[in-house]
N, C-alpha and C positions, 0 to 999 in steps of 0.2 A: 547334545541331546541326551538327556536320561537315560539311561537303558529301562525297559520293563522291570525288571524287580528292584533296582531304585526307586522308580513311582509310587511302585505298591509300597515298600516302606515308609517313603512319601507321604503317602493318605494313611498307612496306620498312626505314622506319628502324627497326622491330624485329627484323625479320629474318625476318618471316611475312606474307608478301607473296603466297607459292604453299599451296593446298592443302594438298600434301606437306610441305613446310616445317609447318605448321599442324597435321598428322594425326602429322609426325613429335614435335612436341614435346608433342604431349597425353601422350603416354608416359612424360615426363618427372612432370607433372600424375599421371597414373596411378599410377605407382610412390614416389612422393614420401607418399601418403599411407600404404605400408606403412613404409617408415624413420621418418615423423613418428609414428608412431600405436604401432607393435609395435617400434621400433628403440629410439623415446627415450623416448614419452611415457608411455605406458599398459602393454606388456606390463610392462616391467619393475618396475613395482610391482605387477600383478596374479601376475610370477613369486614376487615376494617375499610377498605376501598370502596367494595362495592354494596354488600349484603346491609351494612351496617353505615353506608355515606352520610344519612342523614343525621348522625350522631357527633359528637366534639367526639376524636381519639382518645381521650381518655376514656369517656363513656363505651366507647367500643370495646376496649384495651379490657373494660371489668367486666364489659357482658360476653366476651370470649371466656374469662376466667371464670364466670359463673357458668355458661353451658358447661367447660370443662369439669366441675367438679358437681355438675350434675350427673352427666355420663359417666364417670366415674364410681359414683354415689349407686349410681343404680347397678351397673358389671360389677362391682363390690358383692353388692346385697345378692343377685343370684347367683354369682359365684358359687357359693358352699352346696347349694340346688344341684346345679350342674354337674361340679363332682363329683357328687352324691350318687345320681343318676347311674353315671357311667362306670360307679363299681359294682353293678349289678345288673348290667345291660349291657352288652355286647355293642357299643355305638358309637364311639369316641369318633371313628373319622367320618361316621355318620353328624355326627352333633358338630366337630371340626368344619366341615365343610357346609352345615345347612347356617351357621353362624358368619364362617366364610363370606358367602353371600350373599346374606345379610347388607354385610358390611360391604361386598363389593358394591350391590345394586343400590347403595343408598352414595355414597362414592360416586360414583357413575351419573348418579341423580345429579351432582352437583353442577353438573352441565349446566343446568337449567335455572340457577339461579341468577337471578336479573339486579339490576340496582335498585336499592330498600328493602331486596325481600329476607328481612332480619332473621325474621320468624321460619320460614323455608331452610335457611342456611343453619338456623339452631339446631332443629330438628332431622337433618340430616346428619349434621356433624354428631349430635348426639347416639344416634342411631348407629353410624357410622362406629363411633366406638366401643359401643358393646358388642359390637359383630366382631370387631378384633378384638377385644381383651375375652370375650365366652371365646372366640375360635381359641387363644392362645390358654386356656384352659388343658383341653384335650388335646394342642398340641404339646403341652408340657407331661403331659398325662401317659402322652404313648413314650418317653422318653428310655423310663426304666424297663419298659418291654423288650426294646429293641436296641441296647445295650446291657453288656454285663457288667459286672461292678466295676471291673479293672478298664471297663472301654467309658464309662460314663460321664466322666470328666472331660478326656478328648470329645467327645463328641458333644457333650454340650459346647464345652470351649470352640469348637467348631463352626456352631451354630452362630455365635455369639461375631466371631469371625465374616462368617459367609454375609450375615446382615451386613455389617457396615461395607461392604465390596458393592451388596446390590442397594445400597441404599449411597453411597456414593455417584453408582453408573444412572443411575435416576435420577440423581440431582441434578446430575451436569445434563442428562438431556433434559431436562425441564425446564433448567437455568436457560437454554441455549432456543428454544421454544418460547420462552415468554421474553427472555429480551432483545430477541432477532426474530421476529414476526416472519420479516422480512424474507429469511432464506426460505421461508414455509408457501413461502405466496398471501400470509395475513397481511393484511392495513395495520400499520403504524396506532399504537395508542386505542388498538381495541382489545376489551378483556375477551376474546375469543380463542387466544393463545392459550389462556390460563384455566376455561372452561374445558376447553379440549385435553391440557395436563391431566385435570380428574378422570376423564375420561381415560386417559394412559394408567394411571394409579390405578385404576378399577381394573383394567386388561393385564395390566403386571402380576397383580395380588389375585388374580382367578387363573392366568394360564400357568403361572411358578409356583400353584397349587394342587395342580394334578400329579406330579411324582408323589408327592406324599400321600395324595387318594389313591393311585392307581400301584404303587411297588412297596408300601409299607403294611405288612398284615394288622388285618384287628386284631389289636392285644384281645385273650383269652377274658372270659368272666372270671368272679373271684369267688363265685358262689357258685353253686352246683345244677341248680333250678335255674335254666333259660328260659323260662316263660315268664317269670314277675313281672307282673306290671310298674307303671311307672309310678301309681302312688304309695305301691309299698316297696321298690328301690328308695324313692327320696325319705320315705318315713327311716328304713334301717339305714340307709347312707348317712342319715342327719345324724341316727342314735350312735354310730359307728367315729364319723366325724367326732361328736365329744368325746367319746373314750379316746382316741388319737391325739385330741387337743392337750386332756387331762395327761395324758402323759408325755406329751411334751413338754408340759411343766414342772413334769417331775425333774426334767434335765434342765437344773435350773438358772446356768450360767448359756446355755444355750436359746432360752426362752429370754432371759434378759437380753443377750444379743438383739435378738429377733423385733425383741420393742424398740432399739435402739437403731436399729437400720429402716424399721418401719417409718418411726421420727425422719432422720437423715438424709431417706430415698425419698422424702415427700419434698424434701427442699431440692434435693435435686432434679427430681421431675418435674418440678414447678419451673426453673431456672431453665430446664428442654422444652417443656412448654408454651413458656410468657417470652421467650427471647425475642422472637421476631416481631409479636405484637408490640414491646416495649421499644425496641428499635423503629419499627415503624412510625412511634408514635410521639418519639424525640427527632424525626424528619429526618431517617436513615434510606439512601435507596432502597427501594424490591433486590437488584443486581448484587447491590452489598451484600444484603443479608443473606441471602441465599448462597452467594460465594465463600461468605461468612460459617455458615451448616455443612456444606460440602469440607471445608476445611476440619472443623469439627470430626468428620469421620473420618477422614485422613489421617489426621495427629495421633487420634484413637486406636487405631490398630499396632502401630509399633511401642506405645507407648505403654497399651496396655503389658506387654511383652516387659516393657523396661518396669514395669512396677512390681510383675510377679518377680524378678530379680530383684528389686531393690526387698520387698518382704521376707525374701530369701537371707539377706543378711541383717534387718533391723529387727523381722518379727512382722506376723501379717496386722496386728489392731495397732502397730505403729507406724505402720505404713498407710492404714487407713484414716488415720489420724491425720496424717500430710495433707490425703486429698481432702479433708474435711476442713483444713486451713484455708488451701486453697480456694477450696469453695467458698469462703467466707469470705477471702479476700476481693472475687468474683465479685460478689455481691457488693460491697462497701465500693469497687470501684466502676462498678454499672450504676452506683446513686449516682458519681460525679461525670457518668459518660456523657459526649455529648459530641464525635465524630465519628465518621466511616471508622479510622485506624483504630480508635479503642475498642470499636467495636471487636475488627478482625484481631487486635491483642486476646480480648476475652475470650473471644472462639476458641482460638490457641490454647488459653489455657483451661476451658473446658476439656477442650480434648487432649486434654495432657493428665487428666484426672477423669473424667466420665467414667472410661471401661474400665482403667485397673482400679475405682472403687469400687466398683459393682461388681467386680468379679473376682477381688478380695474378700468380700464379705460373702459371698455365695460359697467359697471354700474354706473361710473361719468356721462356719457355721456348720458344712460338711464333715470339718472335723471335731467337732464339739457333740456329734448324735452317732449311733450305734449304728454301725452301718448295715444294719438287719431291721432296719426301720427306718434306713434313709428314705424309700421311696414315698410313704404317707407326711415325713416331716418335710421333704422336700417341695409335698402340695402346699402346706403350708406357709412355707418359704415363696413359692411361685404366686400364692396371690398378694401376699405383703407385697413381692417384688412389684405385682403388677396393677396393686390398685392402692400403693402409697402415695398416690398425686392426685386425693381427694381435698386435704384440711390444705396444702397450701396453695392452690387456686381461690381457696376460697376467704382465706386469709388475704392474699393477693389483692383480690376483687374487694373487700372488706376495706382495706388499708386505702385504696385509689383510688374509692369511691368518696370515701372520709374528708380526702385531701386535695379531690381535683386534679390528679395527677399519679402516674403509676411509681415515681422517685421515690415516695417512702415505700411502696409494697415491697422496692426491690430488697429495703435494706430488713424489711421484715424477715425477711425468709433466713438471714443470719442466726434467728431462734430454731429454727428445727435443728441447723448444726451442730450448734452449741448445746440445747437438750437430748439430741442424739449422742453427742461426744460426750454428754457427762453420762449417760447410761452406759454406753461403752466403754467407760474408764472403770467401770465398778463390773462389768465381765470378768472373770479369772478363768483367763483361756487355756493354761495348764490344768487347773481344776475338772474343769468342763470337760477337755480332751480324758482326762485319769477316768471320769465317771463313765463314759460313753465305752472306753476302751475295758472297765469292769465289766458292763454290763454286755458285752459281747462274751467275755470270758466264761460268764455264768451261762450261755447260751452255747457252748462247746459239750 
């Protein structure tokens, strides 16, 4: 057993050393099991099963990818609002939590969708995701408050961590709930198992979001006046916002990153998105795919660990570059899938690339900006991250709808890789690091 101050060294080197560090990343844990459970793993064949029965799989397969990059479409567009707001108003775990719930209670709702009700289940799902991507606004938002420069890494890294753990342990009892009715006392072959899961996803994502309401303080205002209202915070947050933009383009092998992972993350989030519906709809079990996702965060966590080491000696935009092959490769051989075992191959090697590209690129790009201005270009970074999986759902839905079939969408998404990978081959990440590292100097 540990002694005590091996622990504590323990959580500093994870980066959860304080309380609030700790209260902040359960949030992450919280809301992981709604993208694990309603994102990838389960609505979307429960859309196609039940909500959407009366449709051919195909047609189901593109009106999932078209709600999704509605909902997308629209958390996008108020996004900049949002943040806007809450650099000028004291409300981030206010706005955090009223978004929160949102999202739970529309979640929650999903109970009650019956078989054909297409339109019900849209509209929740929809709903459903702007309540998590505005919460994960201002959960990004309190980040740089409640570490200091030298802890903000670890504890992102942290966060990043703790998700796949509680989005793992959700899997497996959701997996264990909808294909063993039986140990629960459900009847065999009723979707009441699965109705009941959203219901757990709702209770997950609201009670694993009280440490970060109740032990992490409101970050401070940035303006001096507590009283603004809310229509002249969004008017100066917006005029604020472009000055931020603007000069982030001044750093400009940093800003071309930035297009280039925005491209990249969209095919990747498409690929976390369409996997189960596409499975589903090439006559994959529910058990498969789901055991299929849970594998996916399993692989993820050590592997991410093995990529910041392999960057370590290739260079981080060549290492990124690996998983962008990979992920091509993904794609080209999800056109020819057509059993359980290729499936669980694919997962494999999702999660053998998912986190250490996305969290390669989140510290190229760290090291490419002045770190006296990380925290506003980091907003910036945080909604690219979070609302890059608009164009290709919709591409997706575009391509399958064309074709009667989801097989050419999957091989479409091989273009965002390859347009992302050629913006990122003209990056000069020595460059980019030399400018950021002046312009801190000028700042001494």
């Amino acid at each position: 057993m540990a002694s005590p101050p091996r622990f504590e060294r323990l959580l500093k080197t994870l980066g959860l050393h304080r309380p609030d560090l700790r209260a902040w990343a359960m949030y992450d844990w919280a809301i992981t099991g709604f993208y694990a459970v309603i994102v990838v793993a389960v609505f979307p064949i429960f859309f196609q099963d039940v909500a959407a029965s009366e449709y051919p799989d195909a047609v189901a397969t593109q009106q999932l990818a078209t709600i999704t990059a509605i909902a997308l479409t629209i958390a996008a567009a108020i996004a900049p609002v949002l943040g806007a707001i809450t650099d000028y108003i004291a409300a981030k775990k206010k706005l955090l939590g009223t978004f929160a719930g949102v999202g739970v209670a529309a979640v929650a709702g999903m109970y009650f969708i019956q078989e054909g009700d297409l339109v019900l289940a849209s509209i929740l799902f929809i709903i459903a995701n702007i309540g998590a991507n505005g919460s994960v606004i201002f959960y990004d938002a309190i980040l740089p408050h409640i570490a200091s420069e030298e802890e903000v890494d670890r504890v992102s890294s942290a966060g990043f961590a703790v998700g796949y753990c509680g989005a793992t342990l959700i899997l497996v009892f959701t997996l264990i709930l909808v294909l063993y009715p039986g140990l629960f006392g459900f009847p065999e072959g009723s979707d009441l198992p699965v109705r009941l899961a959203f219901v757990g996803v709702a209770l997950w994502w609201m009670v694993f979001s009280i440490p970060l309401l109740i032990n992490v303080p409101e970050p401070p205002l940035k303006v001096d006046d507590p009283d603004i209202g809310v229509v002249d915070a969004t008017r100066m947050g917006l005029v604020g916002l472009g000055r931020t933009f603007k000069r982030l383009r001044g750093y400009r092998h940093a800003f071309l990153f930035l297009v280039g992972f925005f491209i990249y993350n969209d095919g990747i989030s498409t690929i976390i998105r369409m996997a189960s519906a596409y499975g589903r709809e090439i006559g994959l079990e529910q058990g498969l795919l789901m055991g299929a996702i849970i594998l996916v965060q399993i692989v993820a966590i050590p592997c991410t660990l093995l990529f910041g080491m392999l960057a370590g000696r290739l260079g981080t935009k060549p290492t990124i570059f690996i998983g962008l092959f990979v992920y091509m490769i993904i794609s080209i051989l999800g056109y020819f899938m057509t059993t359980g075992a290729h499936f669980i191959a694919l997962a494999a090697m999702v999660g053998m690339v998912q986190g250490g590209t996305q969290a390669l690129s989140r510290s190229l790009f760290a090291s490419m900006i002045p770190r006296f201005e990380s925290g506003r270009f980091f907003g910036f970074f945080a909604v690219f991250e979070r609302f890059s999986g608009i164009l290709g759902p919709a591409v997706f839905s575009l391509v399958g709808l064309t074709a009667d079939t989801s097989r050419p969408a999957i091989l479409s998404i091989i273009a965002f890789f390859i347009i992302g990978g050629i913006i990122l081959y003209f990056v000069d990440v020595d460059e980019g690091r030399r400018v950021a590292r002046e312009a801190e100097a000028r700042m001494k």
